[in-house]
C-alpha positions, 0 to 999 in steps of 0.5 A: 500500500502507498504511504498515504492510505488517503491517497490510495482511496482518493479522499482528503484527510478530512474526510469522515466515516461515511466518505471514507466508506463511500469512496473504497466501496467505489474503487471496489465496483471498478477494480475489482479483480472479478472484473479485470481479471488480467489487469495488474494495475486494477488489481494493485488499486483494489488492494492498496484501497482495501488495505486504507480502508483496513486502516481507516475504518477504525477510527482510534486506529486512524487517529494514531496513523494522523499523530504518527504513532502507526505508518501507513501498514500498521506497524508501531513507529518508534518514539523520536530518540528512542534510540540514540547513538551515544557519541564518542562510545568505543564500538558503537555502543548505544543507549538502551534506556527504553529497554531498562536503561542499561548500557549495551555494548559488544561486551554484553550479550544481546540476549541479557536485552531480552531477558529485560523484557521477560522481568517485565513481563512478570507483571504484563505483556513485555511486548504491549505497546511495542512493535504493533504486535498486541499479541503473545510473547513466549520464548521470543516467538510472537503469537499475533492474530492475521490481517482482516481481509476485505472484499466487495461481490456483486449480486442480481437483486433476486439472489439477494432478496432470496439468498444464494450460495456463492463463491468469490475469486480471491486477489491473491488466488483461492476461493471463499464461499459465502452464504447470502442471507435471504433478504440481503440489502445493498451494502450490506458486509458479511464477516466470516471469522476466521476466512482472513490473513493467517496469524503469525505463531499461534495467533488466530487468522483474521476475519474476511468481510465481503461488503454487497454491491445488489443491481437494479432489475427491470421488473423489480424495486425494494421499498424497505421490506416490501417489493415495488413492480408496474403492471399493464392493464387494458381499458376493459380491465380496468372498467370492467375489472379482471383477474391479470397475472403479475410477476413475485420474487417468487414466481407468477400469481394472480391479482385481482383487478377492481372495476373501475380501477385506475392508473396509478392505483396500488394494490397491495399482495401481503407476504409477497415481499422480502424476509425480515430478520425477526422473521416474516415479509414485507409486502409486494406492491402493485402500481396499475399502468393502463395502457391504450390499445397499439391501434384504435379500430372504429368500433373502439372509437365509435364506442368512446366517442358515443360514451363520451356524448352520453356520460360526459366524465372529467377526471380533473375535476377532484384535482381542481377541487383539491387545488382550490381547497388548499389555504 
């Protein structure tokens, strides 16, 4: 990742959550590897993003990063004159006070520096607050737990609102498998434990989140829990009243058309729409769309004009009266 993680995202440094958020799940959409798979230079863009946002998403850790206690990885930047060459000192000898103020030289073994640590450790972690471990010290070995991962997968919005079984190609090669929940939401991120970077020593791996990118369909718009769809009806559907098959998430069913009915009219199927986590669904609704004939035969005008002659309707009137009883 580049030394600045607000570069790698392309946001200023003022940027909050919410934009910080907004702006790798942008760079997610465009280069992700799924859709450049032999493009390096996308692949290289999606990891430094993903690795910025690791780092900037959590807001006491990027507030470290902004005083210059951590750089760019992670990693513990060491205090200014923790280390100091002692000048004029016979074979480089140098300062250890950070390690319990003894003077280390040739003649010391370095292994007594250690055994500091291990005093230390008597009452804590001799290694807390050092070397960005925040992990275990036995024997000189580090037991540190792995690197979350993060990654975006694009869904079709019927997957989403029914759930579906996948798998996502890594960047760095491999596959994960991911369950989608049925009624899965645009953004939503999913964490799988134990599915990110391995751990160092006896550290657990890291977690993976995959963040959902859900397209938009044709037929089909989410209003909350409940599923918004458009249906054509004929004129004598609508005076007369009929039963019209309509499109579900889950698969064609009847709605019964009313006598008189109009454009624009919602007719509401309960339980038609998507799972709710406490359990249960939302609706699905109906907006009717009356739709004139291609072609108007002479019968058809003949009996519209004669209508028209005999039961004179205007359907502005109830809007005219709305308009003019407003204060």
């Amino acid at each position: 990742m580049a030394d600045d993680p607000y570069a790698a995202l392309g946001v200023s440094k003022t940027a909050d959550t919410a934009g910080i958020k907004k702006a790798y799940r942008r760079i997610a959409r465009t280069a992700h590897p799924d859709l450049h798979p032999d493009d390096p230079t996308a692949e290289a863009r999606f990891k430094a993003a993903s690795a910025a946002y690791d780092l900037l998403k959590d807001p006491e850790q990027r507030a470290r990063f902004d005083r210059g206690e951590i750089d760019a990885q992670g990693a513990e930047r060491a205090p200014r004159g923790y280390y100091r060459d002692a000048a004029g000192g016979r074979d480089d000898t140098y300062s250890t006070r950070g390690f319990g103020g003894r003077q280390a030289g040739p003649d010391i073994d370095p292994d007594d520096i250690f055994a500091q640590f291990s005093r230390r450790g008597a009452r804590g972690n001799p290694f807390e607050g050092f070397g960005g471990f925040g992990g275990d010290a036995r024997g000189g070995r580090f037991d540190m737990p792995g690197q979350d991962r993060h990654y975006t997968l694009q869904l079709s919005f019927l997957d989403a609102v029914r759930g579906t079984k996948t798998r996502i190609t890594l960047p760095e090669g491999g596959d994960l498998a991911v369950t989608i929940p049925e009624g899965a939401a645009d953004g939503l991120t999913l964490r799988l434990r134990g599915k990110g970077g391995p751990g160092l020593g006896d550290g657990p791996p890291g977690d993976a989140y995959v963040t959902l990118s859900v397209a938009d369909d044709p037929v089909f718009s989410r209003d909350g829990d409940d599923i918004r769809v458009g249906l054509d009806i004929a004129i004598d559907e609508a005076v007369l009243g009929a039963k019209v098959p309509v499109p579900t998430i889950d698969g064609e069913v009847n709605v019964t058309v009313p006598p008189g009915a109009s454009s624009g009219q919602t007719l509401r199927l309960r339980g038609r729409g998507v799972s709710r986590r406490g359990g249960g669904r939302g609706d699905q609704l109906v907006e009717l769309r009356i739709v004139s004939p291609a072609t108007i035969d002479d019968d058809l005008k003949q009996f519209m004009e004669r209508w028209r002659r005999e039961h004179a309707h205007d359907p502005r009137q109830r809007q005219d009266r709305k308009r003019k009883a407003k204060p």
